[in-house]
Structures are given as C-alpha cells and as structure tokens.
PDB file of N, CA, C and O in Angstrom:
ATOM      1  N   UNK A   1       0.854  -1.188   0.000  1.00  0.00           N
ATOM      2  CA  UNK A   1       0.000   0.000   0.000  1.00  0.00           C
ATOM      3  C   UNK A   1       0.896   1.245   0.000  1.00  0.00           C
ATOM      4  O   UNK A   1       1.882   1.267   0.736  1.00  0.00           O
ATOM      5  N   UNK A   2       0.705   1.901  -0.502  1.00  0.00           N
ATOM      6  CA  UNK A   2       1.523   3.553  -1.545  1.00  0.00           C
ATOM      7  C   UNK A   2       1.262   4.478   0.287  1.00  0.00           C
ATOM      8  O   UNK A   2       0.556   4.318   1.283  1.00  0.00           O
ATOM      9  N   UNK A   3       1.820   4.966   0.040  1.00  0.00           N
ATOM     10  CA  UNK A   3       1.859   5.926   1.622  1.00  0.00           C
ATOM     11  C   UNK A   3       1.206   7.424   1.625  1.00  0.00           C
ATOM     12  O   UNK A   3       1.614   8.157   0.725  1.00  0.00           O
ATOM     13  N   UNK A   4       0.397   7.879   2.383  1.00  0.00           N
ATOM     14  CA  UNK A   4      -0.275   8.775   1.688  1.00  0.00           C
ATOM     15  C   UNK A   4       0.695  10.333   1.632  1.00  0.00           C
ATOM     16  O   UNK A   4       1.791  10.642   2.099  1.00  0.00           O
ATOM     17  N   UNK A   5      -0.289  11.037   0.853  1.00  0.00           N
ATOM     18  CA  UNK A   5       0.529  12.871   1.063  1.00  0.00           C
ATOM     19  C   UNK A   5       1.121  13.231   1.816  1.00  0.00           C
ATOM     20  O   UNK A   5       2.308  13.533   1.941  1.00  0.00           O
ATOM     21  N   UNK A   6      -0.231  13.216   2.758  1.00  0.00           N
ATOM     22  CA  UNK A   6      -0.181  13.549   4.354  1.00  0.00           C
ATOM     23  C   UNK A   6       0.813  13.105   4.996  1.00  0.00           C
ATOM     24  O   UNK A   6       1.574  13.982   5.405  1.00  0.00           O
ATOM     25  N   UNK A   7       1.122  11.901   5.268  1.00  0.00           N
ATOM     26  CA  UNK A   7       1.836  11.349   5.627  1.00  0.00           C
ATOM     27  C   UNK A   7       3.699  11.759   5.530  1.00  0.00           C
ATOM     28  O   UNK A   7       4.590  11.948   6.359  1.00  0.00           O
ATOM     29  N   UNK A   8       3.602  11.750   4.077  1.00  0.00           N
ATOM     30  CA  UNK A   8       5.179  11.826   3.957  1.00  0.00           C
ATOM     31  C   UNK A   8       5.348  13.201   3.902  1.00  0.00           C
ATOM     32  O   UNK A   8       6.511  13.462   4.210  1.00  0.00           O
ATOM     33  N   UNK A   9       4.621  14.326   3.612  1.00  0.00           N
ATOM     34  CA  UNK A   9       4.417  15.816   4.294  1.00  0.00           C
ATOM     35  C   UNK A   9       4.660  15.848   6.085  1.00  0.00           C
ATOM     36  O   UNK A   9       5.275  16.827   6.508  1.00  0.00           O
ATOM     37  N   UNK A  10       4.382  15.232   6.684  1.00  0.00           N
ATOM     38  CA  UNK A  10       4.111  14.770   7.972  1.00  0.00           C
ATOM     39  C   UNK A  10       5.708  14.955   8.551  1.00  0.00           C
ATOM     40  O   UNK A  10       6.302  15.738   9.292  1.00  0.00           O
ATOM     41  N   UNK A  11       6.150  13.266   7.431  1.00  0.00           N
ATOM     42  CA  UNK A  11       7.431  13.450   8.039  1.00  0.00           C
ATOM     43  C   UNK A  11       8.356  14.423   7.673  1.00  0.00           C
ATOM     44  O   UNK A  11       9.105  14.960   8.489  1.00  0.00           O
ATOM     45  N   UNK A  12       8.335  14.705   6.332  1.00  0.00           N
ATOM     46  CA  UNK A  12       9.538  15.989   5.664  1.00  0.00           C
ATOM     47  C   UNK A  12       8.709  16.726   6.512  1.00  0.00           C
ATOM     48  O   UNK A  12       7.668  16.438   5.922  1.00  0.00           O
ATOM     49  N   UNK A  13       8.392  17.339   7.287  1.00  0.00           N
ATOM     50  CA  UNK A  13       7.821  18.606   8.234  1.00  0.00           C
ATOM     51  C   UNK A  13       9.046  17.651   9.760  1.00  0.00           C
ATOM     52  O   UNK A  13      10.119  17.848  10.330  1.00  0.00           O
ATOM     53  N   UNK A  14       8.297  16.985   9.757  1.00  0.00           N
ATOM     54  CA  UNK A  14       9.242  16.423  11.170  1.00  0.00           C
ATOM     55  C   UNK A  14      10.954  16.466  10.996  1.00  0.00           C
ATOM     56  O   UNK A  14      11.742  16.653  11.923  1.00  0.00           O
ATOM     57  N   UNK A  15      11.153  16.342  10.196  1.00  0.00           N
ATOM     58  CA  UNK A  15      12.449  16.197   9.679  1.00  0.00           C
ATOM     59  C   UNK A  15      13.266  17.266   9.806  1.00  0.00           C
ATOM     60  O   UNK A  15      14.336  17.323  10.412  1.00  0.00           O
ATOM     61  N   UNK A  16      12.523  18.377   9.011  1.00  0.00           N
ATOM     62  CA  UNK A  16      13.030  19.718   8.953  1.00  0.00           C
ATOM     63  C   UNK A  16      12.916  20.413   9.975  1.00  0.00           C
ATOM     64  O   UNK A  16      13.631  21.408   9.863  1.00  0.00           O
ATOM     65  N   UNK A  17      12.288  20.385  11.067  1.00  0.00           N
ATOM     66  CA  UNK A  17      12.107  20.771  12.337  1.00  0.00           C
ATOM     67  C   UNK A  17      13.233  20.162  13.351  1.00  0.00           C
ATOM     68  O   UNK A  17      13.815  20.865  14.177  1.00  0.00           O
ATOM     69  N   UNK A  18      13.390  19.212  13.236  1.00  0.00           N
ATOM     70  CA  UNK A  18      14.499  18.466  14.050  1.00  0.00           C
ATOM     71  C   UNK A  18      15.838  18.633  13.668  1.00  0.00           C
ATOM     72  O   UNK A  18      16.762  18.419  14.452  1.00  0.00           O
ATOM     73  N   UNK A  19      16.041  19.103  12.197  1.00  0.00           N
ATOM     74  CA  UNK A  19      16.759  19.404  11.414  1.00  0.00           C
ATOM     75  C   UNK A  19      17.585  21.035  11.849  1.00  0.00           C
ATOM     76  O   UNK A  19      18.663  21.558  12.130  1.00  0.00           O
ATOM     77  N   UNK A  20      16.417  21.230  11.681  1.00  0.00           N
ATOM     78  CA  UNK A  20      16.474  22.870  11.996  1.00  0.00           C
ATOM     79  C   UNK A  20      16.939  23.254  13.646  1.00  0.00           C
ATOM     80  O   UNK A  20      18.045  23.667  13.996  1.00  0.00           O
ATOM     81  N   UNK A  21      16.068  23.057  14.287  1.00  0.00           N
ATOM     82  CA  UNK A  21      16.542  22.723  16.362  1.00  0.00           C
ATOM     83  C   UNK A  21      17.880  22.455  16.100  1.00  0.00           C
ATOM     84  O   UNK A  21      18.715  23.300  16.422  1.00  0.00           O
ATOM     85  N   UNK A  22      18.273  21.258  15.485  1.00  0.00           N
ATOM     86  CA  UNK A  22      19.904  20.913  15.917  1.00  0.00           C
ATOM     87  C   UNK A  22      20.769  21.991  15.174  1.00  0.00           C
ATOM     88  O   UNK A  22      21.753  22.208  15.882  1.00  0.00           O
ATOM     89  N   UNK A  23      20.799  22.670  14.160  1.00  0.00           N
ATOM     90  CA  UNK A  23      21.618  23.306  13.602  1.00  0.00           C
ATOM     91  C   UNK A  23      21.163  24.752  14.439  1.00  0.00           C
ATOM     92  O   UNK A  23      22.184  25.265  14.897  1.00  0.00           O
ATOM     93  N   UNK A  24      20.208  25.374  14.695  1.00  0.00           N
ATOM     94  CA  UNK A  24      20.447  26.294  15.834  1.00  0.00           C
ATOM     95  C   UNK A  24      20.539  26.313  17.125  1.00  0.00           C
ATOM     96  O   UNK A  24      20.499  27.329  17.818  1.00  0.00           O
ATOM     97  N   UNK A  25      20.683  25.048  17.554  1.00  0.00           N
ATOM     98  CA  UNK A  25      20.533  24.581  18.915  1.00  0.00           C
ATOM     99  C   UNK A  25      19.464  25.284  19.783  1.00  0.00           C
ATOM    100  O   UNK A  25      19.767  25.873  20.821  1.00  0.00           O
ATOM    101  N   UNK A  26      18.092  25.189  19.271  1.00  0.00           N
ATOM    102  CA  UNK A  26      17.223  26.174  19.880  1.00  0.00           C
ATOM    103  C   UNK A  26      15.890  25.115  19.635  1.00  0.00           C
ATOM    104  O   UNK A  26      15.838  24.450  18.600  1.00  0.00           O
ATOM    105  N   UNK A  27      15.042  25.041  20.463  1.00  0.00           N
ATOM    106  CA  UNK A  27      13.937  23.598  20.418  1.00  0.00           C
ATOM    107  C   UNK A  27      12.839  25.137  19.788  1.00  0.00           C
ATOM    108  O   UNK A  27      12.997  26.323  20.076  1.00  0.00           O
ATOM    109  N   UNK A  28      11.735  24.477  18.846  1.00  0.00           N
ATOM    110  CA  UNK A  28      10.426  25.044  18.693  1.00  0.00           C
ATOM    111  C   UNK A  28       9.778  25.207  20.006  1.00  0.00           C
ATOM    112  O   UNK A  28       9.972  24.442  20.952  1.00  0.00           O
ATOM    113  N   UNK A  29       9.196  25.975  20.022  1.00  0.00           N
ATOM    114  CA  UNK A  29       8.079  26.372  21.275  1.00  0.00           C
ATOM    115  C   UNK A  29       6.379  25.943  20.611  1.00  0.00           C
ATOM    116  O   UNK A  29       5.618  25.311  21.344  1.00  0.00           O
ATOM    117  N   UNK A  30       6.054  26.249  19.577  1.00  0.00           N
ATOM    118  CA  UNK A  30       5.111  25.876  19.268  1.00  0.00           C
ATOM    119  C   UNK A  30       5.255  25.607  17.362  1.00  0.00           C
ATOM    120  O   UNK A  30       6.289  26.000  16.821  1.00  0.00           O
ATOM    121  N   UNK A  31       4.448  25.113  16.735  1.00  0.00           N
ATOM    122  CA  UNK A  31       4.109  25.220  15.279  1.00  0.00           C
ATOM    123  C   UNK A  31       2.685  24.702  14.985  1.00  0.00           C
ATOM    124  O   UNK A  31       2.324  23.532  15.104  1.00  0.00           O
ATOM    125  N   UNK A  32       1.847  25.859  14.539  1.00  0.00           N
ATOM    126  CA  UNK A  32       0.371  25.353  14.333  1.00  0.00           C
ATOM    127  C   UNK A  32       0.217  26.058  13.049  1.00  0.00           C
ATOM    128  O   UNK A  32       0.701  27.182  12.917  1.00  0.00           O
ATOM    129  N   UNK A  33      -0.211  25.670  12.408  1.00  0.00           N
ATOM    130  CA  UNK A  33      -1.227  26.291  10.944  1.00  0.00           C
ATOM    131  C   UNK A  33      -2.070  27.137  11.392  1.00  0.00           C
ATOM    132  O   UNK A  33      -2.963  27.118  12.240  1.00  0.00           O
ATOM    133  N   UNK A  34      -1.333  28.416  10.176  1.00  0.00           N
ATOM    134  CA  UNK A  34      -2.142  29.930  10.640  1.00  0.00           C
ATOM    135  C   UNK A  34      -2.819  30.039   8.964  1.00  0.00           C
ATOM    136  O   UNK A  34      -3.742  30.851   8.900  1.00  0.00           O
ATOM    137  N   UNK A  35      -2.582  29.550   8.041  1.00  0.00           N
ATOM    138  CA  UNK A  35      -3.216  29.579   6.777  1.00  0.00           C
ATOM    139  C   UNK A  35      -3.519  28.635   6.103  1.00  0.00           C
ATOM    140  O   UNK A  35      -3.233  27.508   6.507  1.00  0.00           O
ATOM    141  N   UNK A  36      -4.159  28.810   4.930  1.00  0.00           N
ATOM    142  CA  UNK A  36      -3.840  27.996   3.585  1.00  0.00           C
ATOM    143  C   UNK A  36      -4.059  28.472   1.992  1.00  0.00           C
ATOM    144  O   UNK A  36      -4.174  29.681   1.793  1.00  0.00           O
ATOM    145  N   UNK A  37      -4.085  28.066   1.490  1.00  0.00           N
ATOM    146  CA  UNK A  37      -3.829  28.778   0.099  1.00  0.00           C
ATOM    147  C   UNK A  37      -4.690  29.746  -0.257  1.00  0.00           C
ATOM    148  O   UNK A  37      -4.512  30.571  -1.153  1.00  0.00           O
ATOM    149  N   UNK A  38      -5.993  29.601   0.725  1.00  0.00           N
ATOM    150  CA  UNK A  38      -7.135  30.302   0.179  1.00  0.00           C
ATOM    151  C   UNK A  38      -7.072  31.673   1.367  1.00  0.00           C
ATOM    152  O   UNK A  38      -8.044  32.429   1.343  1.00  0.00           O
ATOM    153  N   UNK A  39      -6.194  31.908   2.155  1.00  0.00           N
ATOM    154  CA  UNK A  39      -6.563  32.610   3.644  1.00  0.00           C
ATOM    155  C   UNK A  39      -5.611  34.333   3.190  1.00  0.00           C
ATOM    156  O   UNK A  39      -4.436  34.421   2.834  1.00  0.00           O
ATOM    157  N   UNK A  40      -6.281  35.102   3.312  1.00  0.00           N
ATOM    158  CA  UNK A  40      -6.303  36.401   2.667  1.00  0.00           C
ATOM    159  C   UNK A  40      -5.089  36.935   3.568  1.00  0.00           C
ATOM    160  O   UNK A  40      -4.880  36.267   4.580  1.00  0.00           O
ATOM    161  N   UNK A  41      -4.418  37.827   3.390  1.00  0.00           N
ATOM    162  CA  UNK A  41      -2.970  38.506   4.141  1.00  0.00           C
ATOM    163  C   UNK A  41      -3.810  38.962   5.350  1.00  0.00           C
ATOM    164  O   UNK A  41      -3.502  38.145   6.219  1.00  0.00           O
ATOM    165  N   UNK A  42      -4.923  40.032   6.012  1.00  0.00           N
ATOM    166  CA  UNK A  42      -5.375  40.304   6.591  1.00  0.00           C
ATOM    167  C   UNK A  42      -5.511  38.566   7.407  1.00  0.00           C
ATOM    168  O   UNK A  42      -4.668  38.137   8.196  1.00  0.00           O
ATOM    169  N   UNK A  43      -6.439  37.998   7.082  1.00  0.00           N
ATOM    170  CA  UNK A  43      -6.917  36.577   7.860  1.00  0.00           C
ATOM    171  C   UNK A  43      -6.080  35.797   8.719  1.00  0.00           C
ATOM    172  O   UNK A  43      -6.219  35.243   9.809  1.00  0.00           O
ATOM    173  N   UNK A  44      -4.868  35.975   7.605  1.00  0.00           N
ATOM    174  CA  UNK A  44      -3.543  34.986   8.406  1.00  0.00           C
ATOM    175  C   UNK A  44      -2.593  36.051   9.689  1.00  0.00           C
ATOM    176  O   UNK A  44      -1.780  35.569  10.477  1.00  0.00           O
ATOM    177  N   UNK A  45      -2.782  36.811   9.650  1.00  0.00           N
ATOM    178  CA  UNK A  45      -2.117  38.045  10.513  1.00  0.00           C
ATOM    179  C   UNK A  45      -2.963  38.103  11.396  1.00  0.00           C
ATOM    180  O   UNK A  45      -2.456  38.609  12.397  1.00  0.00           O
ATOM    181  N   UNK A  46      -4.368  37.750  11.596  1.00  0.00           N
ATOM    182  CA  UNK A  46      -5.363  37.883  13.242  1.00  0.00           C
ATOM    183  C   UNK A  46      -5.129  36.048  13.255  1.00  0.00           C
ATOM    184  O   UNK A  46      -5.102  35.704  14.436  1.00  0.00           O
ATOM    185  N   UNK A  47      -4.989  35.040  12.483  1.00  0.00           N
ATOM    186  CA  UNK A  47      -4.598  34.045  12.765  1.00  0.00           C
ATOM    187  C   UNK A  47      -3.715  33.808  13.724  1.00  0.00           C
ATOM    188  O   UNK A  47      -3.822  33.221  14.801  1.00  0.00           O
ATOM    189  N   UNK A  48      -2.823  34.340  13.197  1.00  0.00           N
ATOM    190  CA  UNK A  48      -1.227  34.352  14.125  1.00  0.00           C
ATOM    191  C   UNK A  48      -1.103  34.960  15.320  1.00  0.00           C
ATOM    192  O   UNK A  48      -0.325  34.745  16.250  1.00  0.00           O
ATOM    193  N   UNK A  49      -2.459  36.199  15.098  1.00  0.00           N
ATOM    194  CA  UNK A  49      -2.462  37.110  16.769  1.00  0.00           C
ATOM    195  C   UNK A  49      -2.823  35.979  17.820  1.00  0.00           C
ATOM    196  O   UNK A  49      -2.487  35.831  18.995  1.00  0.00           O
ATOM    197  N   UNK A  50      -3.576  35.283  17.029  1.00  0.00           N
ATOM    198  CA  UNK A  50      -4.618  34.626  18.250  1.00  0.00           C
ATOM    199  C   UNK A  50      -3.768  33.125  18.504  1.00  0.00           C
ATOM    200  O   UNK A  50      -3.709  32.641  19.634  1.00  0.00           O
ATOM    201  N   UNK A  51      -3.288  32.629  17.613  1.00  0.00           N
ATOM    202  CA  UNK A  51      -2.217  31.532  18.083  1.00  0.00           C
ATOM    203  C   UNK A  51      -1.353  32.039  19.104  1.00  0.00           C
ATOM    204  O   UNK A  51      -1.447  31.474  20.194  1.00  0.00           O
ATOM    205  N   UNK A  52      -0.306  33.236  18.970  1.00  0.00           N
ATOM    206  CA  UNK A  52       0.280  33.686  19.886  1.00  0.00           C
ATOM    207  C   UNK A  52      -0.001  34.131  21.379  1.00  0.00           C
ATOM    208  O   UNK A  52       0.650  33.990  22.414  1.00  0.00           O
ATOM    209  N   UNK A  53      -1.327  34.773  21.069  1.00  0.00           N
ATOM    210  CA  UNK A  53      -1.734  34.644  22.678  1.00  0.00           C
ATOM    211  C   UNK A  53      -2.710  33.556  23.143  1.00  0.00           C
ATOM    212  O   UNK A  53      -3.315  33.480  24.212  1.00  0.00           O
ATOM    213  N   UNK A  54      -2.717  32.973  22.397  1.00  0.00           N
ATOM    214  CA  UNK A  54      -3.038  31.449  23.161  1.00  0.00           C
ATOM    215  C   UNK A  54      -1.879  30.276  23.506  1.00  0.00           C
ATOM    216  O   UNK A  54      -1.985  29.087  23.808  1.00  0.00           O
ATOM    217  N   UNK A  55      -0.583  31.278  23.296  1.00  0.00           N
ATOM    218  CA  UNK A  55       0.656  30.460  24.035  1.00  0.00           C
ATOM    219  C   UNK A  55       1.634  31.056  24.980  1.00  0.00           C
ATOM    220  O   UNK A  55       2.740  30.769  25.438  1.00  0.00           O
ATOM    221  N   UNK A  56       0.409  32.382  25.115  1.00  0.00           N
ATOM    222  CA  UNK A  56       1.072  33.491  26.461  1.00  0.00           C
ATOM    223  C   UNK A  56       1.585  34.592  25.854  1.00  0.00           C
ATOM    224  O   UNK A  56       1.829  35.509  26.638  1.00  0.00           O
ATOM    225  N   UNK A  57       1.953  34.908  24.109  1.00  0.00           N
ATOM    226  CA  UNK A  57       2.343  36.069  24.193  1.00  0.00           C
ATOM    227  C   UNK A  57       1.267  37.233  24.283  1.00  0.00           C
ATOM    228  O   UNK A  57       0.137  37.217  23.794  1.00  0.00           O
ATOM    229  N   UNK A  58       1.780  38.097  24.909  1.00  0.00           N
ATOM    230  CA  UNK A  58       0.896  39.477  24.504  1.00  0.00           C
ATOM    231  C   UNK A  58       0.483  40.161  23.505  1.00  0.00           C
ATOM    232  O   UNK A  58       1.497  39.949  22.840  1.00  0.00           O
ATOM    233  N   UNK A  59      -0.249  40.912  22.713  1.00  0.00           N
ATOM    234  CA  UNK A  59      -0.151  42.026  21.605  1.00  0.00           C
ATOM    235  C   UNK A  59      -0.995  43.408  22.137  1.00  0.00           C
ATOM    236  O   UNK A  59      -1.922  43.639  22.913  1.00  0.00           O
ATOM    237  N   UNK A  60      -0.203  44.093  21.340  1.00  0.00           N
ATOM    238  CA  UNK A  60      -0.344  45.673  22.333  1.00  0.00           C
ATOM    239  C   UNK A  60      -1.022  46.365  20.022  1.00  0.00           C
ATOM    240  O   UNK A  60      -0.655  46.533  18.859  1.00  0.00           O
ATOM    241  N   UNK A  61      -1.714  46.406  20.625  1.00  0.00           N
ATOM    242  CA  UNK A  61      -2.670  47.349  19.044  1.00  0.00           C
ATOM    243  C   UNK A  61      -1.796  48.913  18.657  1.00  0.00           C
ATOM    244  O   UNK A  61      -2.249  49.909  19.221  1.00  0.00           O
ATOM    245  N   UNK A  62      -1.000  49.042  18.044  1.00  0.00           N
ATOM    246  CA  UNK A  62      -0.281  50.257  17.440  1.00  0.00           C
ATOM    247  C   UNK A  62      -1.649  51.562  16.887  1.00  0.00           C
ATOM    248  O   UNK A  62      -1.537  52.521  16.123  1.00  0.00           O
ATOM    249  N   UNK A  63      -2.352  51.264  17.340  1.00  0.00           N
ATOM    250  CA  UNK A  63      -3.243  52.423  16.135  1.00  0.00           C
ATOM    251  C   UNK A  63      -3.455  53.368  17.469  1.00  0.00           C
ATOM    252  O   UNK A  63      -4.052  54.441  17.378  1.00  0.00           O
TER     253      UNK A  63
END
C-alpha cells in the first residue's frame, strides 16, 4: 500500500524541524497552521495574533 501525502508531508515537516533545532541549537516552542492557500494577508495576521496569545504572548494594538 503507496503511503499517503499527508503522511510523507508529515514526516519531511518532522524532519526539517528536528533538522532545523539541531543546527540552531534552539527547540520550537510551538508550530500550528495559521493559513492555507485560500486565507487572505489580513486573515492569516489575526490568525497568528490569536495563536500567539493562546501560548502566552501578549499584543499591544499600534493604532
């Protein structure tokens, strides 16, 4: 049985992450999906607000 997309996306994502940590010697804190192909520049930017403070950072509104 053939292995799916997902799957081997899955691991080249795992890979490059573990990849990445060891060559800066610095571990991820988080990685979640803030878009996708269809998610407008505005959409993905309150995406990312709200991932971030749902892992403790703050945001302070410039206007």
């Amino acid at each position: 049985m053939a292995k799916s997309k997902s799957t081997n996306h899955n691991k080249s994502l795992q890979h490059y992450i573990k990849a990445r940590e060891k060559a800066e010697n610095k571990e991820n804190l988080f990685l979640e999906k803030i878009a996708d192909k269809d998610t407008t520049k505005d959409e993905m930017i309150e995406n990312l607000k709200k991932v971030l403070i749902a892992h403790g950072w703050t945001y302070k509104d410039d206007k």
